[in-house]
Every structure is written in structure tokens, then in C-alpha cells.
C-alpha positions, 0 to 999 in steps of 0.5 A, spaced: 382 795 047 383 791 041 380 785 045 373 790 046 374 791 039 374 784 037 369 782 042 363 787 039 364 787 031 362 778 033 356 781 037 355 784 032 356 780 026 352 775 031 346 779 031 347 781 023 346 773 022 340 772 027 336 778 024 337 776 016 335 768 017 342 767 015 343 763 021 337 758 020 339 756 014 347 755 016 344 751 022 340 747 017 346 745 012 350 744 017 346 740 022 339 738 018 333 736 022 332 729 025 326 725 024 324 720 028 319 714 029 316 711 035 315 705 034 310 701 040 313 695 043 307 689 045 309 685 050 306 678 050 303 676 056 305 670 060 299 664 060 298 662 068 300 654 069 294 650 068 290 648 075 291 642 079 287 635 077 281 635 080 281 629 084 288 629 088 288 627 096 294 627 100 295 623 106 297 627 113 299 622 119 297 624 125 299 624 131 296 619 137 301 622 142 299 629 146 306 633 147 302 638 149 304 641 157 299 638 163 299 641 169 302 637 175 303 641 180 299 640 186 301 646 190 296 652 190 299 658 186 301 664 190 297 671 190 300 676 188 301 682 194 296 688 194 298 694 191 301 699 195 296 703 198 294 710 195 296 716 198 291 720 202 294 726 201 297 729 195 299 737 194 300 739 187 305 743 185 303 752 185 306 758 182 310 761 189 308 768 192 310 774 187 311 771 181 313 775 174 308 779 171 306 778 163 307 785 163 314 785 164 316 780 160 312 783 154 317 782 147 318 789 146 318 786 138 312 784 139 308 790 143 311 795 137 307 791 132 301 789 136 302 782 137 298 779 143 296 771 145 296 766 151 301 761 150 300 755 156 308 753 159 310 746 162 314 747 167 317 741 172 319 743 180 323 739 184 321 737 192 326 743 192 322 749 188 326 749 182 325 748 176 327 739 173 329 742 166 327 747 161 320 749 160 316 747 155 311 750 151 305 745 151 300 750 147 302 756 142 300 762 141 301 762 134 307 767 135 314 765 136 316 772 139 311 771 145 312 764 146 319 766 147 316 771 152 313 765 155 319 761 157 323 767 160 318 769 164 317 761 167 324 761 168 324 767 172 318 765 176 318 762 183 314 755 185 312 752 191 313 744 190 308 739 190 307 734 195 304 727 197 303 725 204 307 731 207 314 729 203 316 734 198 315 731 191 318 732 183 311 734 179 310 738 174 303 743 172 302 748 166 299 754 166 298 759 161 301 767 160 297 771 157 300 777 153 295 783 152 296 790 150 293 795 155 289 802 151 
């Protein structure tokens, strides 16, 4: 209890100095204020060397002798083998039958505060059907809570595989999800 004592009559003897001025003037004996000058240093400026004389010629041998590469040979140089013929007919991967709707994938997050937009998802399908990796968002809807929405519904979606000639091939297709509130 003393220590309290002790540590509120110096808060107090404290405020009493700040108040009364006695303060400053205990601070300006003790400490009093420094004066300073500013002195401006001038820097003298390097002088350019003087230029060349005027009348200087310098001598470059040359070189009678080419050692330049001459072409040689007498042989004909081989065509380069046709490209391979472009293929006639190419399928591009498709959403598969029943595929998710936007509805049930609605962010409930996002429905509550009434968030709406169309994100487009990159998607990537196998000659299996399945997705190669992870969709991605190629556009947003400006709202990370349906973008997210985006990605889970594509996930769970279903897709028909692309092909070229009739063999199954990977490709990718992006398509967009359109989350809209219903009145």
C-alpha cells in the first residue's frame, strides 16, 4: 500500500511542476538550448579535359585476304519434309448430359446478402472424360464467394471428351456460370 502511496504523491508532484512553469525552467538550467548554424558547403565543379587536337590521323591496316565462308558445296540442299496433314475432322470437348445446375451450387453466403454474377471457368478434359487438373477461373465475377461457387459446381460436372479424326484427345473449353437470384 505504501508503494501506491509513493507512486501517486510523485504523479502528483509531477502534475504540481508541469502546471506552476517550474518545470520549464528546471529544464532550461539544466539543459539549456542548443543554437545551431547551417553552414552551406560549395562543391567546386571538375573542369572537362581539354578536346583532342584537331589534326590527328590514325593509320588502320587492312586486311587484303577474306576470311569470310564461301559456299563450296555443289550438292543440292534437301527440302524440308511436308508438314503433316491437318486433321479433317476435329470434335471439341462439350459439357456431358446433366450437368450441375448454378442453382444448387449457389453460395448460401452469398444468396443471404444478394450477390449475384457470371464467373467463366477453364476446365481441361482427358480423352477419358475427366477433368486433367484443377479449374480455373478465366474471367471473375468480381466476387470471391461465387467464383468458388464456379469452381465446385465444374468439378462436379460431367464432360464429353474432345476428339480429332475419331481418336479421343485432351482439350480444354471454358464456359460461364451464371448465379442469379430468382423473385
Amino acid at each position: 500500500m505504501t508503494i501506491f502511496a509513493v507512486i501517486l504523491g510523485l504523479h502528483v508532484l509531477v502534475v504540481w511542476l508541469v502546471a506552476s512553469g517550474l518545470a520549464r525552467r528546471i529544464v532550461e538550467t539544466v539543459a539549456p538550448p542548443i543554437q545551431t548554424d547551417i553552414i552551406e558547403e560549395v562543391q567546386e565543379r571538375d573542369t572537362p579535359p581539354p578536346p583532342p587536337p584537331p589534326d590527328v590521323a590514325i593509320d588502320i591496316p587492312v586486311e587484303t585476304q577474306s576470311t569470310a565462308i564461301t559456299d563450296v558445296t555443289d550438292k543440292p540442299v534437301p527440302r524440308a519434309p511436308p508438314p503433316p496433314p491437318a486433321p479433317k475432322n476435329v470434335k471439341k470437348a462439350s459439357l456431358g448430359k446433366n450437368f450441375p445446375n448454378s442453382e444448387d451450387y449457389y453460395p448460401a453466403a452469398a444468396k443471404r446478402l444478394g450477390e449475384e454474377g457470371s464467373p467463366t471457368v477453364k476446365v481441361c478434359i482427358g480423352p477419358n472424360g475427366k477433368l486433367t487438373e484443377e479449374p480455373t477461373i478465366a474471367a471473375s465475377s468480381g466476387n470471391a464467394r461465387l467464383d468458388e461457387g464456379a469452381i465446385k459446381l465444374a468439378k462436379a460436372g460431367r464432360y464429353v471428351a474432345g476428339s480429332v479424326d475419331g481418336v479421343p484427345s485432351t482439350d480444354c473449353l471454358s464456359f460461364r456460370v451464371k448465379f442469379e437470384l430468382k423473385n
